[in-house]
C-alpha positions as CSV (number, residue, x, y, z in Angstrom):
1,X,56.3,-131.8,-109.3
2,X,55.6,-129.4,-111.9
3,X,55.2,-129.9,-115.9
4,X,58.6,-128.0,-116.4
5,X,59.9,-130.2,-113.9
6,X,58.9,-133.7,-115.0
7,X,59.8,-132.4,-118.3
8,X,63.6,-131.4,-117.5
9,X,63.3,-134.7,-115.5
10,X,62.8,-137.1,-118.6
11,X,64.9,-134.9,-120.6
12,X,67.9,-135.5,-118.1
13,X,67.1,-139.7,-117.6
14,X,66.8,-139.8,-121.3
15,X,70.1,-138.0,-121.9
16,X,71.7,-140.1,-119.5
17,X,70.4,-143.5,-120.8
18,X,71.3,-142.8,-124.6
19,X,74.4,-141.6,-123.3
20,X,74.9,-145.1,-121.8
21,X,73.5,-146.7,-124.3
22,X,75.9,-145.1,-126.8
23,X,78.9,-145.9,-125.1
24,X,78.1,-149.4,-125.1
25,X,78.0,-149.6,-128.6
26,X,81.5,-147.7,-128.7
27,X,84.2,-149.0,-130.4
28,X,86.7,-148.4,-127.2
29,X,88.1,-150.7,-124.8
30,X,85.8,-151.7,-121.5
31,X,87.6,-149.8,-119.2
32,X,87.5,-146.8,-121.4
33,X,84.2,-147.1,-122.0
34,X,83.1,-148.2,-118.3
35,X,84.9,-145.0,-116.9
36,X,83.2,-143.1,-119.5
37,X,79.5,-144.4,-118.2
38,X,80.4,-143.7,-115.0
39,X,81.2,-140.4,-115.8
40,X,78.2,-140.0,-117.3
41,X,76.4,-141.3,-114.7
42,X,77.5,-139.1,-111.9
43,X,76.6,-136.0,-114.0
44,X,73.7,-137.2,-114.6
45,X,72.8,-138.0,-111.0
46,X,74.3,-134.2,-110.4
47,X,71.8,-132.8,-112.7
48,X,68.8,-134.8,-111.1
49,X,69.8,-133.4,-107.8
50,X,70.1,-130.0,-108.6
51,X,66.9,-130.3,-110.1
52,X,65.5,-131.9,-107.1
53,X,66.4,-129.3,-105.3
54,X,65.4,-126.4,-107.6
55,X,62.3,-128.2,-107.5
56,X,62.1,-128.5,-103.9
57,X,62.6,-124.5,-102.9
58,X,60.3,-123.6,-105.7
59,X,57.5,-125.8,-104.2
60,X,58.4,-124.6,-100.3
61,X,58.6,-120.8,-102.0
62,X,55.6,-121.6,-103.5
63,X,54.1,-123.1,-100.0
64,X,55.1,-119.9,-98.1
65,X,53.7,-117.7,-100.5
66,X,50.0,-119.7,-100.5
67,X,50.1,-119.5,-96.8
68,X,51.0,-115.4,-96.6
69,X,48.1,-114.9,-98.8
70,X,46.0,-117.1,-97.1
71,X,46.8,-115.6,-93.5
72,X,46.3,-112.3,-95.2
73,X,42.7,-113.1,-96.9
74,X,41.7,-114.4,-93.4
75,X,43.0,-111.8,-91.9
76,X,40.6,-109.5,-93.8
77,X,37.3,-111.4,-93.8
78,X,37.8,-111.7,-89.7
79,X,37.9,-107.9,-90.1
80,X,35.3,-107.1,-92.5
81,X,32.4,-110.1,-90.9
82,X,34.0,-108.1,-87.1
83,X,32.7,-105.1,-89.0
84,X,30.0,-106.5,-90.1
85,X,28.8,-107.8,-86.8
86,X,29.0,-104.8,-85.2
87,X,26.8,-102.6,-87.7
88,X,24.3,-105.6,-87.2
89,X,24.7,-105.1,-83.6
90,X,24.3,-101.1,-83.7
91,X,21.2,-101.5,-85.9
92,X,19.2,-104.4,-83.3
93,X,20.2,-101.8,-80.6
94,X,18.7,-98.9,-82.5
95,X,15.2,-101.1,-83.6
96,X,15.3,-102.1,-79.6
97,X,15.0,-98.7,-78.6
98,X,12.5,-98.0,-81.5
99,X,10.4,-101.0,-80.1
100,X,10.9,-99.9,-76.3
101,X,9.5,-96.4,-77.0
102,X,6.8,-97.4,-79.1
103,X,5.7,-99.8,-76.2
104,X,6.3,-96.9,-74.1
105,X,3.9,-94.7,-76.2
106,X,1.3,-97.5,-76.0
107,X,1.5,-98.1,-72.4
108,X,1.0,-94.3,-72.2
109,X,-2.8,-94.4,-74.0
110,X,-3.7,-97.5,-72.6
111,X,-3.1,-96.2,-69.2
112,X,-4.8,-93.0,-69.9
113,X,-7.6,-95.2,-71.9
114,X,-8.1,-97.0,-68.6
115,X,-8.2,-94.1,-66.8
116,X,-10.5,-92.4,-68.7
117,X,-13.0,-95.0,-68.6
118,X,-12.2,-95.2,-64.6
119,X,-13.3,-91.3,-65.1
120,X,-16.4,-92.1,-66.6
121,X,-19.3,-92.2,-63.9
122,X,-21.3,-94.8,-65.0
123,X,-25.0,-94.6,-63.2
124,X,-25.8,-98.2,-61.5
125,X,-29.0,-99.2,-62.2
126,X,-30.9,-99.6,-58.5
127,X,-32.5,-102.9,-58.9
């Protein structure tokens, strides 16, 4: 329960206990001021109830608000780390095919490197 709440809470018990309080120390008959406590009471208990239930649809208003702007900040980081993913994903794809033509490059010289030396005649020395 909230501060306002438990405030108009003790505010209402309070009122209803010095009400009951102060009939008993009236100078009227018992059934008078028996009728009158009861009353009193009831009113009191009318109060408390409606306050409970104020209380009640603020805290589920409450509740159903936390949870729409919950849904809705989840909603958004699933879309932005979705996003997020993907860019990473576009960017390995782009260094792979960086890394796969390099290699091809490479592959390129050694091959020509290889056959180059094949190329060279190399006189055997006749033992």
């Amino acid at each position: 329960m909230s501060k306002a709440g438990n405030t108009i809470l003790a505010l209402i018990t309070g009122a209803a206990i010095g009400a009951g309080l102060g009939l008993l120390y009236a100078p009227e008959s018992g059934d008078k001021t028996r009728k009158k406590i009861s009353k009193n009471a009831k009113e009191a208990k009318r109060k408390l109830e409606q306050q409970i239930n104020e209380t009640s649809e603020n805290l589920s208003a409450s509740a159903k608000q936390a949870k729409k702007s919950f849904d809705a900040k989840l909603e958004d980081t699933l879309k932005t780390a979705s996003t997020k993913a993907d860019d990473i994903l576009v960017t390995m794809e782009r260094k792979l095919e960086e890394l796969r033509s390099k290699n091809a490059k490479t592959a390129s010289k050694v091959e020509e490197e290889v056959q180059d030396i094949k190329d060279i005649n190399v006189p055997t020395a006749k033992v």
